[in-house]
N, C-alpha and C positions, 0 to 999 in steps of 0.2 A: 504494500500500500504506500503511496507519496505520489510526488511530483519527479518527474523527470523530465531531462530533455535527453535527446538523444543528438548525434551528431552527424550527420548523413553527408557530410562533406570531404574535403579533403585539404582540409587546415584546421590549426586548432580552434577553438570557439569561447569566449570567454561572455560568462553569461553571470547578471545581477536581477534578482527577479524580488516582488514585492507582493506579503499577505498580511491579511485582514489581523491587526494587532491593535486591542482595546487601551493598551496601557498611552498608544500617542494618541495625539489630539493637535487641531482637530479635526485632521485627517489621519482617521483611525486602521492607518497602513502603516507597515516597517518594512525599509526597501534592505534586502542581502546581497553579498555580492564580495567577492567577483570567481565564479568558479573557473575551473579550464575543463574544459572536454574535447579530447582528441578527437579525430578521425575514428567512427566506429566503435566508439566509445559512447555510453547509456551513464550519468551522471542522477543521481537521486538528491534531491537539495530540499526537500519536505518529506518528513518524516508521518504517517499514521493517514488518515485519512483525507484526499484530496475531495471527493467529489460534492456538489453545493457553498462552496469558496469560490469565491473570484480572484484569480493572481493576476500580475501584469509582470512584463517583464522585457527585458534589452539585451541584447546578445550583438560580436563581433566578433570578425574572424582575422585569425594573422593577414589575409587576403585581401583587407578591406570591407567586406561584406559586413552590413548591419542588418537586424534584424530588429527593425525600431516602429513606434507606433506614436500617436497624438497626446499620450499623458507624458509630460514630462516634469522633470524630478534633476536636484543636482545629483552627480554621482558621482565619486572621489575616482582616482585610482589605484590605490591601495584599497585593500581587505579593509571590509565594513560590516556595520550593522548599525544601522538609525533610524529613528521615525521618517516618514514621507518629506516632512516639509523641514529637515533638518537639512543642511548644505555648508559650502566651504569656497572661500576666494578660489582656491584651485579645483572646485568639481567643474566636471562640463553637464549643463544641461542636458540634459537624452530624454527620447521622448520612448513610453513604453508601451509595449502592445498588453492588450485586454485580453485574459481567457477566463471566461466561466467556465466552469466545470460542474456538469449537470450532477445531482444528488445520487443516480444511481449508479457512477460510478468510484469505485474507492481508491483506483491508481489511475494517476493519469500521466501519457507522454508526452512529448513534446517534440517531434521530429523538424530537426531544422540541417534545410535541404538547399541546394546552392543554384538549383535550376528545373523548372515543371518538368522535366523530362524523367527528372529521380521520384514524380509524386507519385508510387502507388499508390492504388487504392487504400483509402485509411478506413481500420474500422471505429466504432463511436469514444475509445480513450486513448485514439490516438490523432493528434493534429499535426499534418503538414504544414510548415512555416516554411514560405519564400521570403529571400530578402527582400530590403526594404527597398523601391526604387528610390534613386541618389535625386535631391531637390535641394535646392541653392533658395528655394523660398521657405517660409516659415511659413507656420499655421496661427492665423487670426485669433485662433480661439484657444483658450488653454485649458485643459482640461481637467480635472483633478480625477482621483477614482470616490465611487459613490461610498456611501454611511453603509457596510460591511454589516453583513447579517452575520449573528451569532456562531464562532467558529465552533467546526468540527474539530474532533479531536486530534490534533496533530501540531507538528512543532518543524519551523527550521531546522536545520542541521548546517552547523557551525562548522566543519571539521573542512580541512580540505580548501580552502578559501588563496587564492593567491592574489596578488598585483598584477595590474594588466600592464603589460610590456610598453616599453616606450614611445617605440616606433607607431605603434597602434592608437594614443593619442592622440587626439584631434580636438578642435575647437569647434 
């Protein structure tokens, strides 16, 4: 049971993703981060029960490839753990992708894939993630994530957490 991503590509993938945590305010989200998952590699970063939680989350690859969405959030690059709307002179902005996760299922994946050609067919706890297309514009609207229904039982997992490599920050 947990959250995973998997990594269907062919570079490493460093991924910060964010769940439903009542202790911030007051945006009741704690963003984690920053894992590495290799090539072919299935990384588990939420422990016990995923399914009826809503996560969001940002991922990149040694390649360049981002895997980004409309909520965004500062993110350091060093190993974290903070509330949603905590930040730092030196995070960059990122913006995260939305995944609800429907209540009847208790593991879910996260397949992040480097081009439609790798999409097989997924079944219902597993989602294909394409990258993001590359935009020099911003988005008007900013979004926050919503007032987070009462969590299921389950926990981050701390272990394992690295710095994202130099080269791969950007502004």
């Amino acid at each position: 049971m947990g959250l995973n991503f998997r990594n269907s590509t062919n570079a490493a993938i460093y991924i910060a993703y964010a769940y439903p945590n009542f202790n911030c305010s007051p945006i009741n989200y704690a963003k984690i981060g920053w894992y590495r998952v290799d090539p072919g590699q299935t990384r588990e970063v939420w422990s016990g029960y995923a399914g009826g939680n809503t996560f969001y989350y940002y991922a990149e690859s040694s390649f360049g490839r981002t895997w980004s969405g409309s909520y965004f959030t500062q993110l350091p690059s060093q190993a974290f753990h903070w509330c949603w709307n905590v930040g730092c002179t030196t995070c960059r902005n990122l913006g995260m992708r939305r995944i609800p996760v429907s209540p009847i299922y208790a593991s879910y994946t996260i397949n992040l894939v480097s081009s439609a050609s790798q999409s097989a067919p997924q079944s219902g706890n597993i989602r294909i993630a394409l990258p993001s297309k590359q935009s020099t514009e911003g988005s008007l609207v900013v979004r926050i994530p919503r007032t987070a229904k009462k969590l299921k039982q389950g926990k981050p997992l701390s272990s394992n957490r690295v710095a994202v490599p130099t080269r791969l920050r950007k502004n």
